[in-house]
mmCIF file of the N, C-alpha and C atoms, coordinates in Angstrom:
data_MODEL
# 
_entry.id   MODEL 
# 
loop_
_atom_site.group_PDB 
_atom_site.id 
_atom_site.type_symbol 
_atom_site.label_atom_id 
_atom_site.label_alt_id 
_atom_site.label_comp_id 
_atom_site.label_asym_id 
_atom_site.label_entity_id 
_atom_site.label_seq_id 
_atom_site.pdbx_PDB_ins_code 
_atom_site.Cartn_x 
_atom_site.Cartn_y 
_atom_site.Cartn_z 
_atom_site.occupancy 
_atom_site.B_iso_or_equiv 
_atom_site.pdbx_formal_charge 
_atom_site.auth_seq_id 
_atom_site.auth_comp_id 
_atom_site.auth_asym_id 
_atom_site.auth_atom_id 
_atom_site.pdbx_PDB_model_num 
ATOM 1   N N  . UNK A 1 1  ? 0.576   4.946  -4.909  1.00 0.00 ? 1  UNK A N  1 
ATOM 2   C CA . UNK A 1 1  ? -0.398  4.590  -3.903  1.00 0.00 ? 1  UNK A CA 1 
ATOM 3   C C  . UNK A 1 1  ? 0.308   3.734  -2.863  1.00 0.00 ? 1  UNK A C  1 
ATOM 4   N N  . UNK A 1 2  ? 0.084   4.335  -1.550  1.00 0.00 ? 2  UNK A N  1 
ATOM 5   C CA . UNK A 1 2  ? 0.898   3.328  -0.509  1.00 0.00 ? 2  UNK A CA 1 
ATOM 6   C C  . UNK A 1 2  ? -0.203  2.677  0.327   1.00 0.00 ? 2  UNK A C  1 
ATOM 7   N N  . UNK A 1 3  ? -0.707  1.640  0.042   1.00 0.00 ? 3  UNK A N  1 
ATOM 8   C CA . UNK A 1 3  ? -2.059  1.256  0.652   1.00 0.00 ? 3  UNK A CA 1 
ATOM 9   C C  . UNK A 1 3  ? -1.233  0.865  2.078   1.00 0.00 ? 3  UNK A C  1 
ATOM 10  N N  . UNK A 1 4  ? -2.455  0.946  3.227   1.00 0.00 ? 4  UNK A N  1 
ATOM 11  C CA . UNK A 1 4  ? -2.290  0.959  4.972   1.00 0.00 ? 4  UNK A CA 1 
ATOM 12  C C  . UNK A 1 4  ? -3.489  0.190  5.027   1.00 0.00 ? 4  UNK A C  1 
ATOM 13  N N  . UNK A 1 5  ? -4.001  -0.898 4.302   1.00 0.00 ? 5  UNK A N  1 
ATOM 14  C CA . UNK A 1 5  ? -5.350  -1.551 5.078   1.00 0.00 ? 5  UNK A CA 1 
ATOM 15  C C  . UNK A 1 5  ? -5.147  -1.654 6.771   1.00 0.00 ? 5  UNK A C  1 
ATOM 16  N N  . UNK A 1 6  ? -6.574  -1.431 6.751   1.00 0.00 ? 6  UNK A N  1 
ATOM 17  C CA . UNK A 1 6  ? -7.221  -1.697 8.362   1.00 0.00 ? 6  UNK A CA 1 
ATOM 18  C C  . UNK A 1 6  ? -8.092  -2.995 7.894   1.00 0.00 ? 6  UNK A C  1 
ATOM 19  N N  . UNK A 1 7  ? -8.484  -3.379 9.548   1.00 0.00 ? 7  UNK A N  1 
ATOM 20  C CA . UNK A 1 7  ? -9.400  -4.180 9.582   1.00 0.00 ? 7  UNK A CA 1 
ATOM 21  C C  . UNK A 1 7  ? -10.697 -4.017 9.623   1.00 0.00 ? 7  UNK A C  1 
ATOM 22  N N  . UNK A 1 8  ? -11.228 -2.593 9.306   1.00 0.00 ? 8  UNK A N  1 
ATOM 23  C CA . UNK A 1 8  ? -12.424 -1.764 9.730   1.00 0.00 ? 8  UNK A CA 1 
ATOM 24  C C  . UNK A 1 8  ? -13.376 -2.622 8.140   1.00 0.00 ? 8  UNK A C  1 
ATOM 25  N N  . UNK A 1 9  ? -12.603 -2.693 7.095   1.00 0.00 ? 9  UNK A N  1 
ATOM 26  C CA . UNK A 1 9  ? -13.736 -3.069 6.288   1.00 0.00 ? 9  UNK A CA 1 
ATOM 27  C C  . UNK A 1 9  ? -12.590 -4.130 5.526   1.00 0.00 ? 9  UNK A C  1 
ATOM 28  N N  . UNK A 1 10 ? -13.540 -4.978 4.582   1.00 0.00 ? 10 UNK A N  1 
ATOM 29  C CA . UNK A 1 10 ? -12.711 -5.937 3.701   1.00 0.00 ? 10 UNK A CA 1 
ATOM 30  C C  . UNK A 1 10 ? -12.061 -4.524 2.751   1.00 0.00 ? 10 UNK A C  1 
ATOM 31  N N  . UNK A 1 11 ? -10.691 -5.603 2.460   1.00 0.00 ? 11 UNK A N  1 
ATOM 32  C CA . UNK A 1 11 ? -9.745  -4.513 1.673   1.00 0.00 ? 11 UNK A CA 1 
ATOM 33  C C  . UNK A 1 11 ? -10.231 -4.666 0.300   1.00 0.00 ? 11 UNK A C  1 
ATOM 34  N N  . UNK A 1 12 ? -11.328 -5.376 -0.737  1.00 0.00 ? 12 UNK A N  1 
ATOM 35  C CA . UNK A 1 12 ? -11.961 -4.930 -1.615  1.00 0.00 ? 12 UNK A CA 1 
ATOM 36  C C  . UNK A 1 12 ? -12.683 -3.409 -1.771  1.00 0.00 ? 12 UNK A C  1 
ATOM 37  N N  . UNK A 1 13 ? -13.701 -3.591 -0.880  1.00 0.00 ? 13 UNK A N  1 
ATOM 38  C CA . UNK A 1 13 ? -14.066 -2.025 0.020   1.00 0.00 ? 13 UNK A CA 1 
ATOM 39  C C  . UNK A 1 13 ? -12.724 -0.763 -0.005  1.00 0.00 ? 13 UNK A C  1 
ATOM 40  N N  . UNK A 1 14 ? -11.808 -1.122 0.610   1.00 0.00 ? 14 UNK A N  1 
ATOM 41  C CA . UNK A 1 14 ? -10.752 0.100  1.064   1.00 0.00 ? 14 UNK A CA 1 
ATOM 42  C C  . UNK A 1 14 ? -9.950  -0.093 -0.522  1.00 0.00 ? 14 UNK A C  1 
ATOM 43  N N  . UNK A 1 15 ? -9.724  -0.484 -1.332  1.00 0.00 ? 15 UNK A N  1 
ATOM 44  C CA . UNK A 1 15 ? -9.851  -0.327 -2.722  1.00 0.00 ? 15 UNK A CA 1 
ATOM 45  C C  . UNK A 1 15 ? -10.099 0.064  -3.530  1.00 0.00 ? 15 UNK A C  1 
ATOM 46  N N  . UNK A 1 16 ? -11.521 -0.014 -3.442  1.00 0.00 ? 16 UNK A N  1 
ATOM 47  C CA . UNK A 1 16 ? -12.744 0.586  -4.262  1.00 0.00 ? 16 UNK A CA 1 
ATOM 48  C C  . UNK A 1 16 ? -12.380 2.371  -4.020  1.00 0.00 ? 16 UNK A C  1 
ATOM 49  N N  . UNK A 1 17 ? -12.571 2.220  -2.767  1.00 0.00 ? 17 UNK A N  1 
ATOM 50  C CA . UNK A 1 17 ? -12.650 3.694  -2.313  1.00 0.00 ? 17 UNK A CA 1 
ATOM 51  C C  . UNK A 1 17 ? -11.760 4.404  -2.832  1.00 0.00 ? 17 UNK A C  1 
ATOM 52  N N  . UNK A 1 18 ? -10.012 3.969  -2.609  1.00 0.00 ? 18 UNK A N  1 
ATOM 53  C CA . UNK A 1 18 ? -9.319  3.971  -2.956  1.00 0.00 ? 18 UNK A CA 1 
ATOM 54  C C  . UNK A 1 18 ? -9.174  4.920  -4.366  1.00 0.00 ? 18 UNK A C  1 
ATOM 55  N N  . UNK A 1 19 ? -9.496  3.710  -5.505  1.00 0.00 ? 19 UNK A N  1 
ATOM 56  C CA . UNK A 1 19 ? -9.579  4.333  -6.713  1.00 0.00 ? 19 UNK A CA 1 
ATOM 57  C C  . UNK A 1 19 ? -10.585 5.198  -6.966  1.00 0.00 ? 19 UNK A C  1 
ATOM 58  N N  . UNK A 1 20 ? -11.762 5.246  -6.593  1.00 0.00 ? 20 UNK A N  1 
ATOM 59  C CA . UNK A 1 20 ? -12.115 6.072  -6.917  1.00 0.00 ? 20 UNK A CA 1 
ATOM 60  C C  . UNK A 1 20 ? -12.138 7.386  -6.116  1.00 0.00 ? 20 UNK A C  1 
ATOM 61  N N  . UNK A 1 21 ? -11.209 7.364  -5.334  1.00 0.00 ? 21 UNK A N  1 
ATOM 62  C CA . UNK A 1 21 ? -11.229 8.812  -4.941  1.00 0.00 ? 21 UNK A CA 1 
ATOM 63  C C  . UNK A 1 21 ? -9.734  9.683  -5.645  1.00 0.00 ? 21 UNK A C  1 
ATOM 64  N N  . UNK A 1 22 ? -8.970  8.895  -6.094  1.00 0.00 ? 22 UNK A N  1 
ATOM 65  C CA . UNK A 1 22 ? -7.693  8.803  -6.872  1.00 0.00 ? 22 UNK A CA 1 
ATOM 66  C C  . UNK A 1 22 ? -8.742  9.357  -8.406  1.00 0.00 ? 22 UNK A C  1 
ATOM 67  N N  . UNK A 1 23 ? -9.359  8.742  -9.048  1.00 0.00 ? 23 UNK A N  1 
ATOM 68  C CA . UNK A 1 23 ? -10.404 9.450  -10.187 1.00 0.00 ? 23 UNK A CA 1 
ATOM 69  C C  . UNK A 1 23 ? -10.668 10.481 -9.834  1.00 0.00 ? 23 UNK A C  1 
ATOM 70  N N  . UNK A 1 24 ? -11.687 11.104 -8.813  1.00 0.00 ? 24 UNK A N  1 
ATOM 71  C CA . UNK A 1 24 ? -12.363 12.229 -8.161  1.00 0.00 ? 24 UNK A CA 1 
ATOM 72  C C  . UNK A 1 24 ? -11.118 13.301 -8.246  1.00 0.00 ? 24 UNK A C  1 
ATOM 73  N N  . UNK A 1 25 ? -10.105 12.851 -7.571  1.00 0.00 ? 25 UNK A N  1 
ATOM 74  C CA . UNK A 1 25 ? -9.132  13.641 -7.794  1.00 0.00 ? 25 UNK A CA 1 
ATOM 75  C C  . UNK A 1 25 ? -8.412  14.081 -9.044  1.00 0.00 ? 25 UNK A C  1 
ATOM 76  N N  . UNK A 1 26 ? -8.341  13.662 -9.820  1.00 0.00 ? 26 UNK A N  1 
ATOM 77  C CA . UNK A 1 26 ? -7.963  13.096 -11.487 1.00 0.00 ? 26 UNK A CA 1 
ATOM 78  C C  . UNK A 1 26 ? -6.446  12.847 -11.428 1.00 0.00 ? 26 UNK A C  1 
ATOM 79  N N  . UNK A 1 27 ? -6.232  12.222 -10.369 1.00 0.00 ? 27 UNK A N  1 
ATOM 80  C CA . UNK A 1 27 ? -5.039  10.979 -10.329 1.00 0.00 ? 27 UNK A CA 1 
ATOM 81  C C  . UNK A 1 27 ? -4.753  10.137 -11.579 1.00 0.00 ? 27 UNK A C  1 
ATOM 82  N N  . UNK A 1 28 ? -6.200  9.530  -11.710 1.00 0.00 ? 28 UNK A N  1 
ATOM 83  C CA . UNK A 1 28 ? -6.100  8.606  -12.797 1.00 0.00 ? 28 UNK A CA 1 
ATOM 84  C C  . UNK A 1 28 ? -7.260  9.519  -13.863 1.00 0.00 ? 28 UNK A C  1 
ATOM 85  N N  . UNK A 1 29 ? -6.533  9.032  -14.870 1.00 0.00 ? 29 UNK A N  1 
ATOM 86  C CA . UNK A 1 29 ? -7.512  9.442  -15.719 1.00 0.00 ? 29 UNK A CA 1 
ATOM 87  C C  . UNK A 1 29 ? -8.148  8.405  -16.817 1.00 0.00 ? 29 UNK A C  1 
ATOM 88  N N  . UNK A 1 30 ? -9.042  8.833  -17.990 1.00 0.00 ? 30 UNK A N  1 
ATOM 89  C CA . UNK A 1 30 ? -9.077  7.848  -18.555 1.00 0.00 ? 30 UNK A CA 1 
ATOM 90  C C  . UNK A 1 30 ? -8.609  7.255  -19.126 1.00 0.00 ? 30 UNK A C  1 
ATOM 91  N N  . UNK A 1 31 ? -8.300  5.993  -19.270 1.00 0.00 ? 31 UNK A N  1 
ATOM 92  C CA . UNK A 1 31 ? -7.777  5.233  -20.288 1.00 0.00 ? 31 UNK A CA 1 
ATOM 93  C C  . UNK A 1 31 ? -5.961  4.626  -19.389 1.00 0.00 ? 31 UNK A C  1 
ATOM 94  N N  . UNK A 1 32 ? -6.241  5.823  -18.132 1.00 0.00 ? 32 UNK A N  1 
ATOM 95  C CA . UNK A 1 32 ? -5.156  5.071  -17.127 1.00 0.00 ? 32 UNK A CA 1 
ATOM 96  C C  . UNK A 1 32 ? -5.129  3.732  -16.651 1.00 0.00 ? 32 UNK A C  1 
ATOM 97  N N  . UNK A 1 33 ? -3.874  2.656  -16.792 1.00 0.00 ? 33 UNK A N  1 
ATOM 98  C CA . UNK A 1 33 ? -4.193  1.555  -16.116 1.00 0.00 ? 33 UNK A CA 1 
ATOM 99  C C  . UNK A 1 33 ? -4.188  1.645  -14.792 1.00 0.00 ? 33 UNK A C  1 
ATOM 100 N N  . UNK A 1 34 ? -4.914  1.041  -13.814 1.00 0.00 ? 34 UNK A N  1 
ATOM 101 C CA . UNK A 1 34 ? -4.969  1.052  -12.482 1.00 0.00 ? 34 UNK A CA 1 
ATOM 102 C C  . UNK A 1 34 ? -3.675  0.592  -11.546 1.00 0.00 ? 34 UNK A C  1 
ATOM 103 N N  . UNK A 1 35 ? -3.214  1.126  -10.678 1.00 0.00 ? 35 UNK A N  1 
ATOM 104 C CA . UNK A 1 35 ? -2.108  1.188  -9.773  1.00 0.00 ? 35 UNK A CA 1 
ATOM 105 C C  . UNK A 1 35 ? -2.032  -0.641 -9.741  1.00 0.00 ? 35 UNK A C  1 
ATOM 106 N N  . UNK A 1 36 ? -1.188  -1.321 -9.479  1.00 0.00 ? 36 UNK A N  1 
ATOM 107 C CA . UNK A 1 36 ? -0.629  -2.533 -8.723  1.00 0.00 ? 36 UNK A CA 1 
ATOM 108 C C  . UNK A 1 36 ? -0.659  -2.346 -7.142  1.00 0.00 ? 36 UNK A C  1 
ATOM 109 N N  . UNK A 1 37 ? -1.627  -3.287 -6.817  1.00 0.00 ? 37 UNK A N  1 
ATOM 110 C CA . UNK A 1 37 ? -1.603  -3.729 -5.123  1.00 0.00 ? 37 UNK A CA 1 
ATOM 111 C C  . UNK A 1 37 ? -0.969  -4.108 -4.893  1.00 0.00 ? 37 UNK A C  1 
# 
């Protein structure tokens, strides 16, 4: 994951999204630990 925050929303928000579109995709799966920011 190469995060590019903007200033359009708090980067909690661009995060969130983040992972879970990384899930949606099945990037991560279950029981995956979550990427390092």
């Amino acid at each position: 994951m190469d995060p590019q925050w903007t200033d359009n929303a708090p980067i909690y928000r661009q995060l969130r999204d983040r992972v879970a579109a990384m899930i949606l995709e099945r990037v991560l799966k279950d029981g995956d630990p979550l990427p390092s920011v």
